[in-house]
C-alpha positions in Angstrom: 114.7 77.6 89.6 111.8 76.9 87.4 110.5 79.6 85.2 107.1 80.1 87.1 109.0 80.2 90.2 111.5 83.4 88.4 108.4 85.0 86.9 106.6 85.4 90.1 110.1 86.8 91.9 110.5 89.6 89.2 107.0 91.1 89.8 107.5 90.7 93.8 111.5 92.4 93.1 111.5 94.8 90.1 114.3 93.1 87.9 115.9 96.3 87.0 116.8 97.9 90.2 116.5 94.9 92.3 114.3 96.7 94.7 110.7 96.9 96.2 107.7 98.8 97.8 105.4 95.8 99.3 102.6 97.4 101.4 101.8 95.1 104.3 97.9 94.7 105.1 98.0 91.2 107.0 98.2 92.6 110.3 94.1 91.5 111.1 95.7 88.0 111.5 96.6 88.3 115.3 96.1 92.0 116.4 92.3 92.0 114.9 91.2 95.4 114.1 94.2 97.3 114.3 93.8 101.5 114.3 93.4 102.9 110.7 92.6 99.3 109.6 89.2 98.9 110.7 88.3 98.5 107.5 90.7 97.2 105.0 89.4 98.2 101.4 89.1 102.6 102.9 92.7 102.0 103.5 94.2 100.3 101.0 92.4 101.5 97.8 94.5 104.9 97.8 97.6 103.4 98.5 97.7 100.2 95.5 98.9 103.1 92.9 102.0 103.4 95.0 103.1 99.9 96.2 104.4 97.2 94.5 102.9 94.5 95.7 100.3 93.7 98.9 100.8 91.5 101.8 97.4 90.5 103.0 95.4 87.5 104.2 92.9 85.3 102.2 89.5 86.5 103.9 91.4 90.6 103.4 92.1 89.5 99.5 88.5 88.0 98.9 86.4 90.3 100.9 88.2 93.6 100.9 90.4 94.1 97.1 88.5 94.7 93.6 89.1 91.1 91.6 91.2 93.9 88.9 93.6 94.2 91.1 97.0 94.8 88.7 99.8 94.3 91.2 100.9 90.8 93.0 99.9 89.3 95.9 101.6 88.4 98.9 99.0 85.8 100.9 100.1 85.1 104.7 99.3 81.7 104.7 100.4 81.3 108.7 98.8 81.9 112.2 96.2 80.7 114.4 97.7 82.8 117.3 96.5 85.9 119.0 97.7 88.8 120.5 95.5 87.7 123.8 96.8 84.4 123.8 99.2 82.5 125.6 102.4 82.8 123.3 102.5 85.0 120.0 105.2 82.5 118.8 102.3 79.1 118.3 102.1 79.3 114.9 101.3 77.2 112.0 100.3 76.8 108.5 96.5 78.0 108.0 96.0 78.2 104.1 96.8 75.6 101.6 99.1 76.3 98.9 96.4 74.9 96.5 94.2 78.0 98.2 97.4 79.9 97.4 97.2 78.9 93.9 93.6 79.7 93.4 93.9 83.1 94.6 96.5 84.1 92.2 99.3 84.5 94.7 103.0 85.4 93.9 104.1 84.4 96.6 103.3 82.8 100.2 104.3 84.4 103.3 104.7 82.2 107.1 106.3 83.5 110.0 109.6 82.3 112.2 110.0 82.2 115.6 113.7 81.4 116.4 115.1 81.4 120.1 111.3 80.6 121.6 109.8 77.4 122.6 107.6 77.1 119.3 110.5 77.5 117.2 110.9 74.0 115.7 106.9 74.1 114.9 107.6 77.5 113.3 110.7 76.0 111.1 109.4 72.8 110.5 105.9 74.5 109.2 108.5 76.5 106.9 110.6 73.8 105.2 107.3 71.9 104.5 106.1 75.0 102.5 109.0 75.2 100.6 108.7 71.7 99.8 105.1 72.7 98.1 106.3 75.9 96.5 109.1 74.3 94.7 106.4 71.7 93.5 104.2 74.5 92.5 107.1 77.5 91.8 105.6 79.4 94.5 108.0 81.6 96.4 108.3 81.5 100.0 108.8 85.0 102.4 110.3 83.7 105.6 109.4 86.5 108.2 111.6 86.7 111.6 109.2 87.6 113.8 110.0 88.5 117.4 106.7 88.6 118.9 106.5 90.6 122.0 110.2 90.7 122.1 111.7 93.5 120.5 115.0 93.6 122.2 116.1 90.8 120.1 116.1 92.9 116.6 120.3 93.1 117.2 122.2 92.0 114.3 123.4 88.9 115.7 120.1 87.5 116.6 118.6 88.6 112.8 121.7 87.2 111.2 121.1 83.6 112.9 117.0 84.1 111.7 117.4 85.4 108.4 120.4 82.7 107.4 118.3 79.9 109.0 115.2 81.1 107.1 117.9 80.8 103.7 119.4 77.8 104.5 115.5 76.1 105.0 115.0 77.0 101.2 112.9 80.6 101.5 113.3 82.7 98.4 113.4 86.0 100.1 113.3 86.8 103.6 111.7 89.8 106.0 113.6 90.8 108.9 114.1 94.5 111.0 116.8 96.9 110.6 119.2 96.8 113.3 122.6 98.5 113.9 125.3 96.9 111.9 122.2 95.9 109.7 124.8 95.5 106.8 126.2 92.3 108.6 122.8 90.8 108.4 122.7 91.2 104.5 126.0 89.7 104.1 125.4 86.8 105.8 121.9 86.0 104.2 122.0 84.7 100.7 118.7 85.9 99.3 117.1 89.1 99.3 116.1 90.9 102.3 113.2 93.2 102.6 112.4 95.2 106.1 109.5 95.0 108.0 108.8 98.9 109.6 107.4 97.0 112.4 105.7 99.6 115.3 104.4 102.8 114.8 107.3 105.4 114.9 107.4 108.5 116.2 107.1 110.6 113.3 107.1 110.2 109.4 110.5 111.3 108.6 111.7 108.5 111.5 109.9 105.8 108.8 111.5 107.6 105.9 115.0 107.4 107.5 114.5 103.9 108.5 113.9 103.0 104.9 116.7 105.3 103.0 119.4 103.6 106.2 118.3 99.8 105.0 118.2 100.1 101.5 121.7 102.3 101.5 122.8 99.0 104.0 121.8 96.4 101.2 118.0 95.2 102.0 115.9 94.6 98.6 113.3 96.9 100.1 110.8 97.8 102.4 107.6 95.5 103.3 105.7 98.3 105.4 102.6 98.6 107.0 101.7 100.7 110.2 103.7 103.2 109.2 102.3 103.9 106.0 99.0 103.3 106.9 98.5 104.5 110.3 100.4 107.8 109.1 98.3 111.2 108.9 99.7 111.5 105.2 99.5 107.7 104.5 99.6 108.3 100.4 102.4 110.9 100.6 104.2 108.6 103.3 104.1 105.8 100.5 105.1 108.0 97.9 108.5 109.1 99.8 108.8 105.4 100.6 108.7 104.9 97.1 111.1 107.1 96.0 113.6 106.3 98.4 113.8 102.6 97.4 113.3 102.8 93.8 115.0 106.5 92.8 117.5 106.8 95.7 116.3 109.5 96.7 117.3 111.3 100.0 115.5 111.5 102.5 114.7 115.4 103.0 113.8 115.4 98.9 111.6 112.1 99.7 109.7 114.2 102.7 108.6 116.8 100.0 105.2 114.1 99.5 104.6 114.2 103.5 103.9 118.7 103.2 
């Protein structure tokens, strides 16, 4: 591994605890104006204090986060599917890794879709941009999506995604919790983050998610509706924070949701 592709990973995954807060923003790209993200800069501006790194697209990046931005950059470089449309799963690469380049980016993010009837698109789109991050050192974020499907997050299904996702050459992989989670951590060579995926019911639901995945192995947390859709969406960020980076437990962590 070259040593712009290592520099980039060690401001995505903080080198001394091997863990990470990404705050995920990119949601626009399929669901449009999603609640609480109507406008992208009111929400995110608080929370950039708290979060080590943002997972946004290009036109969120350009139009919608100050140019002194201080933490990395995530860019979701796939889509061109809807949540109106005919499949969730027809995916494919949308933004250049030159664009990538010229953006700053620390890494690229493109989704999966295994076990649907786009998923050789969706894996062949991957392997071709890890061909161009390893010409560039640009990390690649595999992300198992399910689409519509949520039934599938079970730990055999992610195992099969996340190890396929390795196997294809990503550097670090996003996937759900699921029972047995620690099974899918095993089995996955490279770091796993977790997505928080759907609104849950209430805050300390998101906080237990969080302290259950980490204490299971994952590198960390790549959350977004649940941060940002919360009532307390700083303090919600704050107890994530401290959760993955100073182990803490979860009724200390909720003391930032009062």
């Amino acid at each position: 591994m070259d040593w712009g592709m290592k520099n980039r990973l060690s401001k995505l995954i903080n080198p001394e605890d091997g863990r990470a807060v990404w705050l995920a923003v990119d949601h626009g790209y399929f669901l449009g104006p999603v609640s609480k993200l109507e406008e992208p800069a009111k929400t995110i501006k608080p929370l950039i204090p708290y979060t080590d790194a943002l997972m946004l697209t290009r036109g969120t990046l350009r139009n919608c986060v100050d140019t002194g931005l201080k933490i990395p950059v995530i860019l979701r470089v796939s889509g061109g599917n809807s949540i109106v449309g005919p499949a969730l799963s027809n995916e494919g690469i949308q933004t250049s890794m030159e664009e990538a380049i010229r953006l700053n980016a620390s890494a690229v993010a493109i989704s999966i879709y295994i076990g649907t009837e786009h998923e050789h698109k969706t894996l062949l789109s991957l392997g071709q941009l890890v061909n161009e991050g390893q010409r560039y050192g640009m990390p690649v974020l595999a992300v198992t999506a399910v689409g519509k499907e949520l039934e599938k997050r079970d730990a055999r299904y992610l195992s099969l995604c996340c190890r396929i996702a390795a196997e294809l050459g990503a550097q670090m992989v996003k996937t759900y919790y699921c029972d047995e989670f620690s099974k899918v951590v095993k089995s996955c060579p490279v770091p796993l983050v977790i997505a928080g995926g759907p609104k849950l019911k209430t805050g300390m639901d998101a906080l237990e998610l969080a302290y259950a995945a980490v204490r299971e192995g994952a590198s960390g947390v790549d959350m977004g509706r649940n941060i940002w859709q919360s009532e307390k969406a700083v303090g919600m960020i704050r107890a994530i924070r401290a959760i993955v980076h100073e182990n803490a437990p979860v009724k200390e962590a909720a003391k930032f949701l009062k």
